[in-house]
PAZAPA-4460 file (N, C-alpha, C; in steps of 0.05 Angstrom, whole numbers, plus 32768, in hexadecimal, padded with zeros to 4 digits):
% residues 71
    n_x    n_y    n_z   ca_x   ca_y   ca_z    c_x    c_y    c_z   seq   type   mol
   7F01   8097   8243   7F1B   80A2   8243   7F22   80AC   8227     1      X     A
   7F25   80BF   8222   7F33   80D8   8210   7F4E   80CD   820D     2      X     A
   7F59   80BD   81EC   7F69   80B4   81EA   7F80   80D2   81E5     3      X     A
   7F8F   80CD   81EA   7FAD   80E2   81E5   7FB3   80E5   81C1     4      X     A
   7FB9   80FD   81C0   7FBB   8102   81A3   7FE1   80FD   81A3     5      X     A
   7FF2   80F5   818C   8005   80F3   818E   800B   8105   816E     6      X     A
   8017   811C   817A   801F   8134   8163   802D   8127   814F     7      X     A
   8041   8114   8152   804A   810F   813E   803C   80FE   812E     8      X     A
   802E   80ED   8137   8021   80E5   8121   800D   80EB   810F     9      X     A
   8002   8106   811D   7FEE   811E   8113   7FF9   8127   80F6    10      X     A
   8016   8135   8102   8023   8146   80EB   8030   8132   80E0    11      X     A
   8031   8119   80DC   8034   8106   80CB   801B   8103   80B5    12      X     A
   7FFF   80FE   80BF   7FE6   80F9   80B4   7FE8   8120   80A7    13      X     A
   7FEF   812B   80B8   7FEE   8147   809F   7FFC   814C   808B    14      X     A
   8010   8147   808F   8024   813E   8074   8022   8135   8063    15      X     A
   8013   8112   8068   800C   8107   8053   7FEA   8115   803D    16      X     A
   7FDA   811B   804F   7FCB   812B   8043   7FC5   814C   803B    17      X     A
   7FD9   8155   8047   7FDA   8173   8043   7FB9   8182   8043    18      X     A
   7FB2   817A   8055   7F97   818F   804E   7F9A   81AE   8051    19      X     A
   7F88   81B9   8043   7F8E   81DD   8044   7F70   81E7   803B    20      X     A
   7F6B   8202   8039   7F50   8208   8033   7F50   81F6   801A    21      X     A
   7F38   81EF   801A   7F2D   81ED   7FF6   7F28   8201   7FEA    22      X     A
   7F32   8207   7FCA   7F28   8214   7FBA   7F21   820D   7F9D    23      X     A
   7F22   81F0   7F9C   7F19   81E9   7F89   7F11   81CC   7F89    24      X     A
   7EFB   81C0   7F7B   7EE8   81AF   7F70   7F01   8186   7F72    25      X     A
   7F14   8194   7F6A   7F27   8181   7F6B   7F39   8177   7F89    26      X     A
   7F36   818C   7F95   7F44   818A   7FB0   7F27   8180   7FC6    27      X     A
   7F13   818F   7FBD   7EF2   8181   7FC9   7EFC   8166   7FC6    28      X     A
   7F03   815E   7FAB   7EFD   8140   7FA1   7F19   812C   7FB9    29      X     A
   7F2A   8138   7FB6   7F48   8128   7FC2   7F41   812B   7FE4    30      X     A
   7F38   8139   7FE7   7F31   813A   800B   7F18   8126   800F    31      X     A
   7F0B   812F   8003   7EF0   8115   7FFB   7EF8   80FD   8003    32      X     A
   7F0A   80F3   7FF8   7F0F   80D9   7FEF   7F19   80DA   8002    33      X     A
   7F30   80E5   8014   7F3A   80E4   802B   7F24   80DC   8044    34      X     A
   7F19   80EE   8041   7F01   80EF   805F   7EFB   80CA   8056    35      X     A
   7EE7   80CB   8041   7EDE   80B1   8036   7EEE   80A1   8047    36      X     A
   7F0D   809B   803C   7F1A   8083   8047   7F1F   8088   8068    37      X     A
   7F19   809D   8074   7F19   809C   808F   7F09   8094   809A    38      X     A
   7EF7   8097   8092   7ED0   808F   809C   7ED4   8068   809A    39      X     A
   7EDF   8069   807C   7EDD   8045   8072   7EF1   803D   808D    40      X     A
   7F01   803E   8097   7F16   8031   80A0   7F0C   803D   80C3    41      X     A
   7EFF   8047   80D2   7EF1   8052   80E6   7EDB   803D   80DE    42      X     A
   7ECB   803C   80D5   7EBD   8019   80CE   7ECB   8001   80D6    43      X     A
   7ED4   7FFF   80C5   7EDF   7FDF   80C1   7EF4   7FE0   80DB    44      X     A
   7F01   7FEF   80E6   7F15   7FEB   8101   7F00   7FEF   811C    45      X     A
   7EE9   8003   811E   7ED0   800C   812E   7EE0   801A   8133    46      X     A
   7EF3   802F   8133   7F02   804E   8140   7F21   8051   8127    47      X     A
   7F1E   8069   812C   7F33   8067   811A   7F46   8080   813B    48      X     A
   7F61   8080   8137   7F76   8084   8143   7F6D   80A3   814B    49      X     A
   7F74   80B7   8161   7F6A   80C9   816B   7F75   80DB   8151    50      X     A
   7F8C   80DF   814A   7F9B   80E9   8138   7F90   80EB   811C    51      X     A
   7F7E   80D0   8117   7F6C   80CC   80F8   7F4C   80DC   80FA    52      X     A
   7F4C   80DB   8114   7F26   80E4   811F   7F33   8107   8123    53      X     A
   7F45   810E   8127   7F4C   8129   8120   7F4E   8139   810B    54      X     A
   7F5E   812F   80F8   7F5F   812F   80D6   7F4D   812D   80CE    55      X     A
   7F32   811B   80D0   7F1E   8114   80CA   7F02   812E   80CF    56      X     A
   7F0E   8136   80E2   7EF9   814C   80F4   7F08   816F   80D9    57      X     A
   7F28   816C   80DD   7F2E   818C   80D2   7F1E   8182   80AC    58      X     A
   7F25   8168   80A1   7F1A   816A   8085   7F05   816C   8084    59      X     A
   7EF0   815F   809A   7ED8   816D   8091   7ECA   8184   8099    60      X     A
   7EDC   8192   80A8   7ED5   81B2   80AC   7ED9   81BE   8097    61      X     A
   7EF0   81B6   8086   7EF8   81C2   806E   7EE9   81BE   8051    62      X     A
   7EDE   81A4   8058   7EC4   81A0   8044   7EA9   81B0   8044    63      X     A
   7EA9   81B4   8057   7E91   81B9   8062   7E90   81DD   805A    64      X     A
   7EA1   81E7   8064   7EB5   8202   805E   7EA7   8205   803E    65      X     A
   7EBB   81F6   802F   7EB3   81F8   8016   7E9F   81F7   8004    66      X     A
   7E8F   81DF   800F   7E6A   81E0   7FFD   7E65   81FF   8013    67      X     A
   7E60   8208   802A   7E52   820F   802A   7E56   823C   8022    68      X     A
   7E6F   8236   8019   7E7C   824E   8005   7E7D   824F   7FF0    69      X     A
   7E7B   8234   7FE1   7E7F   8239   7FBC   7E6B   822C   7FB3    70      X     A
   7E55   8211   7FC6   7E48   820A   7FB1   7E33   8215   7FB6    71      X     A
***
């Protein structure tokens, strides 16, 4: 079963992290650390919330985006 995404708590989790393209080395580094603590806490709970495994999926498209354009 395909848990239900709940918008507001999405554009809550977007708010607090604002992700947007990367364009620089420093914003690599602050999304980094984001994904990181999503992965750590998707561990230690075994799932993290449909809303966190979403966020988790757009930052690292956007990582991914970025090594494979600037580095």
């Amino acid at each position: 079963m395909i848990a239900k995404l709940d918008e507001s708590k999405y554009a809550n989790l977007l708010a607090a992290t604002l992700p947007g393209v990367i364009t620089d080395d420093a914003e690599l580094e602050r999304l980094t650390e984001e994904v990181n603590r999503l992965v750590s806490k998707g561990i230690k709970q075994e799932r993290l919330a449909p809303e966190e495994e979403k966020l988790l999926a757009l930052l690292t498209r956007l990582i991914q985006d970025y090594e494979q354009n600037f580095e």
